[in-house]
C-alpha positions as CSV (number, residue, x, y, z in Angstrom):
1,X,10.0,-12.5,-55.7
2,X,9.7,-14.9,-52.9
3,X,7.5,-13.9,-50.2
4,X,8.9,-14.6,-46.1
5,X,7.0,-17.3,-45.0
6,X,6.2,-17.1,-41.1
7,X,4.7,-19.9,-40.4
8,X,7.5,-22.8,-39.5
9,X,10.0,-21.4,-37.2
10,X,11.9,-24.6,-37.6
11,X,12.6,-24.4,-40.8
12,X,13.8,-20.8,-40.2
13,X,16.1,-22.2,-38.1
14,X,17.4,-25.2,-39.9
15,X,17.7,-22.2,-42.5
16,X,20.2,-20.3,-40.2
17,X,21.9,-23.4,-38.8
18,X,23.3,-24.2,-42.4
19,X,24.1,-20.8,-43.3
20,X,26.5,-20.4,-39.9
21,X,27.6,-24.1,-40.9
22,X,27.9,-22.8,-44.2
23,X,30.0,-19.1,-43.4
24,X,32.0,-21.5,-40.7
25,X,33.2,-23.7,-43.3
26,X,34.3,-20.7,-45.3
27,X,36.7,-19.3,-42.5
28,X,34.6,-16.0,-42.5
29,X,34.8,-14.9,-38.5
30,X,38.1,-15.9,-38.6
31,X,39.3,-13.9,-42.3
32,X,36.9,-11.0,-40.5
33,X,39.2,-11.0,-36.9
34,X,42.5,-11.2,-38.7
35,X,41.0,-8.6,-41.3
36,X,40.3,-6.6,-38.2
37,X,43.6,-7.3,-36.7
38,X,45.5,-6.1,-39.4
39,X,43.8,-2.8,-40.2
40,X,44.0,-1.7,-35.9
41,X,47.7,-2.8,-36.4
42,X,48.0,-0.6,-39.3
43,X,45.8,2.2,-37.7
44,X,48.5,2.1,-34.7
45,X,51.6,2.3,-37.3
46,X,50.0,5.4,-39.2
47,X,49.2,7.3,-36.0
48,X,53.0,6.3,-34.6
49,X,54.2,7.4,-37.9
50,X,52.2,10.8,-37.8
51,X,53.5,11.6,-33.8
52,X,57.0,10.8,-34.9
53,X,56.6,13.2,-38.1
54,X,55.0,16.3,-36.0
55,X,57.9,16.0,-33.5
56,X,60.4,15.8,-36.1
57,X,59.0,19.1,-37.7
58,X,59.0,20.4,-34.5
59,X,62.7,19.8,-34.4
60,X,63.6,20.9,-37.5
61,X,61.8,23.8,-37.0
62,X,63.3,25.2,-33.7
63,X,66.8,24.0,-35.5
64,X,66.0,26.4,-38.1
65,X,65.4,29.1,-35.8
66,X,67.8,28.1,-33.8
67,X,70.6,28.8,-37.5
68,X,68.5,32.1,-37.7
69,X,69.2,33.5,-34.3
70,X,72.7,32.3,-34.2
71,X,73.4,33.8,-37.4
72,X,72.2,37.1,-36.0
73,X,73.9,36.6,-32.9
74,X,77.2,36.0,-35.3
75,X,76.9,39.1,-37.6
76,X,75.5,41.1,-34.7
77,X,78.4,40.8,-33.2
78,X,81.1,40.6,-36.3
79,X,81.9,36.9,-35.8
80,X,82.4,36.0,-39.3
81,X,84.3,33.0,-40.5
82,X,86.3,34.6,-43.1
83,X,86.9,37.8,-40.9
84,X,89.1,35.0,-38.4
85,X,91.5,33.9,-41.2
């Protein structure tokens, strides 16, 4: 194994300068940003998705109480359809 060596700070440099040149080239920040992009996009689709689903059991479930208690309210009071023909 290679051991650091400390003693030319230049060369650490010139080391650091080509592997930025080198990532650059590749497109890296820029694939990381749109990466980035893409997954808070998604991350604001799923949590739109998940409000929409809560309200919509919210709705179907006062509708279904709503059927209940009108069906109470129907029998409790001898409203049935067939009874009216």
């Amino acid at each position: 194994m290679k051991e650091y060596d400390r003693g030319d700070p230049n060369k650490d440099y010139i080391n650091l300068e080509k592997a930025i040149n080198k990532l650059e080239r590749k497109n890296v920040l820029k694939k990381y940003e749109s990466q980035s992009i893409y997954v808070d996009n998604l991350k604001n689709a799923v949590e739109q998705l998940e409000a929409v689903l809560k309200e919509l059991k919210k709705q179907t479930s006062g509708t279904r109480i709503f059927n209940i208690v009108e069906a109470a309210v129907d029998i409790g009071f001898g409203n049935h359809e067939s009874e009216a023909d």
